[in-house]
C-alpha positions in Angstrom: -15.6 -11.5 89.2 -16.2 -9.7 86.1 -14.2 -12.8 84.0 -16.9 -15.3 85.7 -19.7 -12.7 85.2 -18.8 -12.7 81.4 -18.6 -16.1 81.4 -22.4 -16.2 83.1 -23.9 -14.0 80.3 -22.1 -15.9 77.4 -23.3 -19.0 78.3 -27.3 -18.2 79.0 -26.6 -15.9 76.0 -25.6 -19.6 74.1 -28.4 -21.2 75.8 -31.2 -18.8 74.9 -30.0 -19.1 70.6 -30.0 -22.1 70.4 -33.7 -22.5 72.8 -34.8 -20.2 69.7 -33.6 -21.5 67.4 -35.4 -24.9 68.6 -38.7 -22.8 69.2 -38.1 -21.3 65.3 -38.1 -24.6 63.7 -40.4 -26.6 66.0 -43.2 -23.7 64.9 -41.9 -23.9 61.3 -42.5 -27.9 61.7 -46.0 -27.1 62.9 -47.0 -24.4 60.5 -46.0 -26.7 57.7 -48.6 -29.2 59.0 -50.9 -26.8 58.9 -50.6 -26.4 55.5 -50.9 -30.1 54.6 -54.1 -30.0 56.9 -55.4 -27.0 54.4 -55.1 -28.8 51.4 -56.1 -32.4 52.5 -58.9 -30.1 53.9 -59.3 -28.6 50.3 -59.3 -32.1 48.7 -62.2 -33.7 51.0 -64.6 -30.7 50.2 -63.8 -31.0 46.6 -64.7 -34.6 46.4 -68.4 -34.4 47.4 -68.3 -32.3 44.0 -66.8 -34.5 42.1 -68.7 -37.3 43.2 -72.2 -36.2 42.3 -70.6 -34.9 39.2 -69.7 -38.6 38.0 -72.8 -40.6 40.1 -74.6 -38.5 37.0 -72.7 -40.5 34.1 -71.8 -43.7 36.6 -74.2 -44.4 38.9 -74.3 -48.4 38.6 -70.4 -47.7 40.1 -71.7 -47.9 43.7 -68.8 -49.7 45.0 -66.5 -46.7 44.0 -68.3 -44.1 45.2 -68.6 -46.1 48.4 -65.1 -46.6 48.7 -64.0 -42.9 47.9 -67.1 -41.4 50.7 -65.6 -43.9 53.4 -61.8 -42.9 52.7 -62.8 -39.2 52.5 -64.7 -40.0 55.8 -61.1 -41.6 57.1 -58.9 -38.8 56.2 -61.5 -35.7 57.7 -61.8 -37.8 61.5 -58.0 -39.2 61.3 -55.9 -37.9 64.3 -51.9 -37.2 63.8 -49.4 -37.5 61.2 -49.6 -41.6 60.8 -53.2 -41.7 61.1 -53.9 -39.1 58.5 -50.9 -40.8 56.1 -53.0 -43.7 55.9 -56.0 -42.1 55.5 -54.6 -40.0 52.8 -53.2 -42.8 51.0 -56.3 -44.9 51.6 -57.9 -41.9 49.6 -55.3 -41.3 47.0 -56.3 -45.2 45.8 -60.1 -44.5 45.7 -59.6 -41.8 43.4 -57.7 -43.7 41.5 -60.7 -45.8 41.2 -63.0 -43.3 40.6 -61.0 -41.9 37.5 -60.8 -45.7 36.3 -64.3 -45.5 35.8 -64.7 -41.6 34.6 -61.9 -43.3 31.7 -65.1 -45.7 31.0 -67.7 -42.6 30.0 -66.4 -40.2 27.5 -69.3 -37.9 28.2 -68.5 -37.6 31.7 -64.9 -36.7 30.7 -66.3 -34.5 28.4 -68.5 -32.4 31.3 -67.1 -29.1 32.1 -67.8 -29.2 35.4 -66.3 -32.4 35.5 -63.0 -31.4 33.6 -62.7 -28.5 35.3 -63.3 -30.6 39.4 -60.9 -32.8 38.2 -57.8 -29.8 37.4 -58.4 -28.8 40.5 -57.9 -32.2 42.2 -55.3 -32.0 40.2 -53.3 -29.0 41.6 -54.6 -29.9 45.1 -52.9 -33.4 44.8 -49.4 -31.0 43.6 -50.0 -28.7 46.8 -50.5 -31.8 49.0 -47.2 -33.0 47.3 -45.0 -29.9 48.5 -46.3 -29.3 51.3 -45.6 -32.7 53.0 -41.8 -32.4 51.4 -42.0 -29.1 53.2 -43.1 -30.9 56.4 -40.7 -33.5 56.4 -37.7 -31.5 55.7 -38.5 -29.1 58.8 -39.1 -31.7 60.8 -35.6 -32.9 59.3 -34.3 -29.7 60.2 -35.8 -29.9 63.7 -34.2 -33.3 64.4 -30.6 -32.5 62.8 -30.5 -29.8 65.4 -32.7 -31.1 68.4 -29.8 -34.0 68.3 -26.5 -32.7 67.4 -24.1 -31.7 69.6 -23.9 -29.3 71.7 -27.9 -28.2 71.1 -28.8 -32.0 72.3 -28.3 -31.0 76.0 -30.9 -27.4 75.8 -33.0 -30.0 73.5 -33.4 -32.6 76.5 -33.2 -30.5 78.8 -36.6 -28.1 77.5 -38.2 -31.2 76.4 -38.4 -31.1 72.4 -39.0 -34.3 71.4 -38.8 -36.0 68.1 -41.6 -35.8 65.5 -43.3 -37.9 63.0 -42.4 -37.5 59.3 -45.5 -37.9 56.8 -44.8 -41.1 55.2 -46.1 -43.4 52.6 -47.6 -46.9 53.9 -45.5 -49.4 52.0 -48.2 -51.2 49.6 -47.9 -47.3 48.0 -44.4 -47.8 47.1 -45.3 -50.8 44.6 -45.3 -50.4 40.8 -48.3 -50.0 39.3 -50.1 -52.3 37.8 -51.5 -51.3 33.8 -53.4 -54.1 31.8 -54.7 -52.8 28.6 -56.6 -56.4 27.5 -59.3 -55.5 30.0 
């Protein structure tokens, strides 16, 4: 009785690590979503900024700022990780745009308040950067153990499912294009 009753404890005692560990690295997973949400969240209140800043210098460019408002407008009512990816990357080529035509006015890229909008897009875009490595290698984390063997059965069996990873829509992953005649 005591052999089997040993036997009982090791086994929940099994169950309940690796039910933890599960619960440790699907919160881990969801904090570090929470942190790209802070930043892209710190990136669409910066742009209004920026914006006005250059609809000073640029403000025949109406089909820029256009484009940048209805991205930014995209990536702040997007819902889950795909959604948002495209949003975000949707955004990532306005800006482009938008710094295309800043290029055009060396006043503007002059402007202190301009210079100084732009840094701090800058870093943003490097936070944005980490944080979704961060994401996607918790979630990788998360899956390696959600599916291996033996932690596959308390996985199924306490319903953790798999997750998105924060990806980058394939038109993204093109060269880009530079033509210095124009």
């Amino acid at each position: 009785m005591l052999v089997f009753l040993i036997v009982v404890v090791v086994i929940a005692a099994w169950v309940v690590a690796i039910y933890n560990g599960l619960v440790v690295l699907r919160n881990r997973f969801e904090n570090a979503w929470s942190q790209i949400d802070v930043q892209l969240k710190r990136r669409t209140d910066l742009i209004p900024n920026l914006l006005e800043t250059v609809k000073g210098y640029a403000a025949h460019e109406k089909e820029v700022f256009t484009k940048v408002t209805e991205a930014r407008s995209a990536l702040v009512n997007a819902q889950g990780v795909q959604d948002q990816a495209q949003a975000n990357n949707m955004l990532t080529g306005a800006l482009k745009s938008l710094f295309a035509v800043a290029e055009a006015y060396p006043e503007l890229k002059a402007n202190q308040n301009f210079m100084m909008l732009q840094e701090e897009l800058s870093g943003t875009e490097s936070k944005i950067a980490y944080a979704r490595q961060f994401y996607n290698d918790t979630i990788l984390k998360y899956d390696n153990k959600r599916e291996k063997f033996p932690s596959n059965i308390i996985a199924n069996l306490f319903g953790f499912k798999d997750k998105e990873y924060f990806e980058v829509v394939e038109t993204d992953r093109e060269p880009v294009k530079v033509d210095f005649n124009s």
